[in-house]
C-alpha positions as CSV (number, residue, x, y, z in Angstrom):
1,X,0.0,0.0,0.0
2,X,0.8,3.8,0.3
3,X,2.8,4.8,2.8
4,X,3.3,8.6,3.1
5,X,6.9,9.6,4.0
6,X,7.7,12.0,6.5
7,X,9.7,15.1,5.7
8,X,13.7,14.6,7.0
9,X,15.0,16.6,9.9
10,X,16.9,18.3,7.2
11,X,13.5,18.9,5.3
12,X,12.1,20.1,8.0
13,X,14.5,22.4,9.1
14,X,15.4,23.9,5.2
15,X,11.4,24.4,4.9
16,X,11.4,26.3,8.4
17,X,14.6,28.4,7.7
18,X,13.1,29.2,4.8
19,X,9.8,30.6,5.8
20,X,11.4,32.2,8.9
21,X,14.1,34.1,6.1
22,X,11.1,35.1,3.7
23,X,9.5,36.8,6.9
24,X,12.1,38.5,8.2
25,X,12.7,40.1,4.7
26,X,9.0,41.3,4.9
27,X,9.6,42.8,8.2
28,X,12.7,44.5,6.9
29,X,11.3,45.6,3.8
30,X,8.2,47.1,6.2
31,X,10.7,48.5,8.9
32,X,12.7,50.1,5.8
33,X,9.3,51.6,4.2
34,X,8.0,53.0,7.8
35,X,11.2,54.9,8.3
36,X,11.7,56.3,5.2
37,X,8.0,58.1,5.5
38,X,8.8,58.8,9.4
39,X,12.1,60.8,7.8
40,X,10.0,62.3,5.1
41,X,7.2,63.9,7.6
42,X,10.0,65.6,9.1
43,X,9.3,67.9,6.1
44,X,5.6,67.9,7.0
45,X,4.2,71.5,6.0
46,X,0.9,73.4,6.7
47,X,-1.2,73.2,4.1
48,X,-4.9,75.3,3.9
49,X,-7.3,75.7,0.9
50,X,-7.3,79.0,-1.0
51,X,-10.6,79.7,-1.3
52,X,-9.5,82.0,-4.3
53,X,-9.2,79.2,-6.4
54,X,-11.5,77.1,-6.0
55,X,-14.3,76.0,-8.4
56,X,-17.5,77.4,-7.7
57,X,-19.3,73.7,-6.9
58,X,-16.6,73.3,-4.6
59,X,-17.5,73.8,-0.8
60,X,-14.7,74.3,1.4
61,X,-14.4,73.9,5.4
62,X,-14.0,77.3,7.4
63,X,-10.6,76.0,8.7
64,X,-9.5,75.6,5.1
65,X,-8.4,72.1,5.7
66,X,-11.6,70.0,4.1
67,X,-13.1,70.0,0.5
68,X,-16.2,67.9,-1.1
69,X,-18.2,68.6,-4.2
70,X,-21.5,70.4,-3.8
71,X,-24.5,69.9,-6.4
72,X,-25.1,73.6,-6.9
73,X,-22.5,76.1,-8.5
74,X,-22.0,78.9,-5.9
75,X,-22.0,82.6,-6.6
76,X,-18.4,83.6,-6.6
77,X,-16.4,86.3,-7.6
78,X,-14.6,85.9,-10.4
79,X,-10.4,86.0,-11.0
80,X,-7.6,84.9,-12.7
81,X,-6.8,82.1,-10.1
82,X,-10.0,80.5,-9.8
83,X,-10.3,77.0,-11.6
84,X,-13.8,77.8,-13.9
85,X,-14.1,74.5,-15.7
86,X,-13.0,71.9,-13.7
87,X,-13.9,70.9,-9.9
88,X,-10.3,71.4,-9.0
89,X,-8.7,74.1,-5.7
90,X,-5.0,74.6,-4.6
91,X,-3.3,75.4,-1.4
92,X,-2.5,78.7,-0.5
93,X,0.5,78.2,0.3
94,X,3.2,78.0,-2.0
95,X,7.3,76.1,-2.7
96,X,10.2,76.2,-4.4
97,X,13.7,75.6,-3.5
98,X,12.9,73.2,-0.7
99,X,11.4,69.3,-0.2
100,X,8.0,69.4,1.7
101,X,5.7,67.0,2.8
102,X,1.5,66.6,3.6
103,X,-0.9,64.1,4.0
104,X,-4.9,64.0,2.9
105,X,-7.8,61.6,3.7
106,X,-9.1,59.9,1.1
107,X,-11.2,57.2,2.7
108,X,-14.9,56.7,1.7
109,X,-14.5,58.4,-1.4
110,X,-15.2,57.2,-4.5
111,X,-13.2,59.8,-7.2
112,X,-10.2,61.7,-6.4
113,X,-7.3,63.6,-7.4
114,X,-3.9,64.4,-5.2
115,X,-0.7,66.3,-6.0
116,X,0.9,69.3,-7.1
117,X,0.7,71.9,-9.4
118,X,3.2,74.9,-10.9
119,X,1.6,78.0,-10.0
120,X,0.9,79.3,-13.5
121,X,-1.2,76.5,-14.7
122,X,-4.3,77.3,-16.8
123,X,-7.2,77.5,-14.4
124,X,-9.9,78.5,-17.2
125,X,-9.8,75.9,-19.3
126,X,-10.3,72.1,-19.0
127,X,-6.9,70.7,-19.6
128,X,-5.3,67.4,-19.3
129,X,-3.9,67.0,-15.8
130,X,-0.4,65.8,-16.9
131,X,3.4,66.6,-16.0
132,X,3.2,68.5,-19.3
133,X,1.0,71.0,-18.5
134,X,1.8,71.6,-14.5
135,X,0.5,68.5,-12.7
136,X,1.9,66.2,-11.1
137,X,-0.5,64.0,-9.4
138,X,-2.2,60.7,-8.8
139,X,-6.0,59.8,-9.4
140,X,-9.0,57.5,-8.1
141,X,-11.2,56.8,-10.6
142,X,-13.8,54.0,-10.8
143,X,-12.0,51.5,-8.3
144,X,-8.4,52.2,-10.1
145,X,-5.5,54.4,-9.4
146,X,-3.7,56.2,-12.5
147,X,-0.7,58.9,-12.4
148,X,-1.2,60.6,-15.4
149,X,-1.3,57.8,-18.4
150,X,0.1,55.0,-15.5
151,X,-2.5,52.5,-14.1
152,X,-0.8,51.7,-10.8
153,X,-1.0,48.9,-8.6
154,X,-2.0,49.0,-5.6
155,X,-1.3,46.7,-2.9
156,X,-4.2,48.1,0.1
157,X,-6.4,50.8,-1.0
158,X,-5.4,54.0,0.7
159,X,-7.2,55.7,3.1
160,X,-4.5,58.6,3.6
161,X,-1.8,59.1,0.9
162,X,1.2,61.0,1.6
163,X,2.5,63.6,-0.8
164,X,6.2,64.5,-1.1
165,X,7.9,67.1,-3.4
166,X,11.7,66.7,-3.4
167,X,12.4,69.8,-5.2
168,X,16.5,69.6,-5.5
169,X,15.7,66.4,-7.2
170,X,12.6,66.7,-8.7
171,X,10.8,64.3,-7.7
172,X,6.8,64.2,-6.5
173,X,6.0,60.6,-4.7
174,X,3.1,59.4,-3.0
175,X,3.0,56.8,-0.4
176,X,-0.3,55.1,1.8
177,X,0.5,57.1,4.9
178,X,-0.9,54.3,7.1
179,X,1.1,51.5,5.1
180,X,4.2,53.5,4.6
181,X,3.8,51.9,0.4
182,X,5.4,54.0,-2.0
183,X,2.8,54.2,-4.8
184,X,4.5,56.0,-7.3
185,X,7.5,58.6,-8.0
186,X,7.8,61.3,-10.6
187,X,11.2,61.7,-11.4
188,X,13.0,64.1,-13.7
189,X,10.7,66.6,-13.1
190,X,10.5,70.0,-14.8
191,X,9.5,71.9,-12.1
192,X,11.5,75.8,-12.6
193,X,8.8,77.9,-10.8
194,X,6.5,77.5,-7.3
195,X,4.6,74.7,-6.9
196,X,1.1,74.4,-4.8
197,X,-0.2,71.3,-3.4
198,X,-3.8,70.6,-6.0
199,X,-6.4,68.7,-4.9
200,X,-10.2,67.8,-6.4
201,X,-12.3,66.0,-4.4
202,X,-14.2,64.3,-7.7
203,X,-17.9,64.9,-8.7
204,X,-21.0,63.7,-7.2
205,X,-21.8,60.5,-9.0
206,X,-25.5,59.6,-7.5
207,X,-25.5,61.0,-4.6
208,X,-22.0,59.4,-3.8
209,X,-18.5,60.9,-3.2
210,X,-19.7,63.8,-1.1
211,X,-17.0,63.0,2.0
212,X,-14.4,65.3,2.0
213,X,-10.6,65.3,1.4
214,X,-9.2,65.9,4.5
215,X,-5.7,67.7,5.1
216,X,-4.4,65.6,7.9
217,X,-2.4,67.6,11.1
218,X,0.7,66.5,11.0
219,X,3.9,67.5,13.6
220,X,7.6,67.0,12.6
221,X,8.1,64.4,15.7
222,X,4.9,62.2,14.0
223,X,5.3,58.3,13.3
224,X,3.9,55.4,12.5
């Protein structure tokens, strides 16, 4: 008859020294991830909503720090900075010269778009959000994450991505702040002017997508 053979002591102890090497390279490569984002929130800036800019469905928090998409187009004055076609707003505060670092809250939301943009980008016309014209960004849009022309994969879905501009290098990447994943890095960027943190909290798709975006506090001493 069948007789099933036992694995060796050898066997046994390859198979184990095995698994036990696979995790430990896990837990390194999650130790490495975590403090590389702990050393990039030591760049953590305050970042508010200009109100200036903001497209006129867009309601914005008083505190400047939340943003969702309202179903009737406000009464606003009109300027140049103010986005008139599409549901986008930037900070108010803006960089050059030096790396900085923010985080948003992107849970429960079904459409969304997170980054950075050169100041002089065209706010009156509906233009393709794309390294070539300013942006610098990634996107949520029905269940899948693109940066500009990349579908990105995704290990978890986000609930609070991380933004950070190293300007000397020019370089925008964007992590899963609770994860510490980097998912994705613009590199070579042209960047030759001052850059503002963009955000657009997506339309209203039945009813749906009206939570927020949420700027997240963040202190230099912060970890995960």
């Amino acid at each position: 008859g069948f007789q099933h053979c036992k694995p060796s002591y050898k066997e046994t102890v390859i198979s184990t020294v095995t698994q036990l090497k696979e995790k430990l390279s896990k837990d390194m490569e999650m130790f490495l991830a975590v403090t590389e984002l702990n050393r990039l929130r030591q760049f953590a800036v305050d970042v508010t909503l200009d109100p200036d800019t903001a497209h006129p469905n867009l309601i914005l928090s008083e505190d400047g720090k939340q943003v969702h998409c309202g179903d009737i187009k406000q009464t606003l004055p009109d300027n140049q900075d103010r986005f008139d076609q599409v549901i986008n707003v930037v900070g108010k505060q803006s960089f050059s010269s030096e790396s900085f670092y923010y985080e948003v809250q992107v849970k429960e939301k079904i459409s969304w778009d997170l980054g950075v943009a050169k100041e002089s980008i065209n706010r009156k016309e509906s233009i393709k959000v794309s390294p070539e014209n300013g942006f610098w960004t990634i996107c949520l849009r029905a269940g899948k994450y693109k940066a500009s022309r990349v579908h990105l994969s995704v290990g978890s879905q986000p609930r609070k991505v991380g933004v950070f501009v190293d300007y000397e290098n020019r370089s925008v990447s964007f992590y899963n702040a609770e994860s510490a994943e980097l998912i994705h890095c613009y590199t070579d960027c042209s960047f030759k002017e001052k850059l503002r943190p963009f955000f657009s909290p997506g339309t209203l798709r039945d009813g749906q997508n009206s939570t927020p975006l949420i700027i997240c506090p963040l202190y230099h001493n912060y970890q995960i």
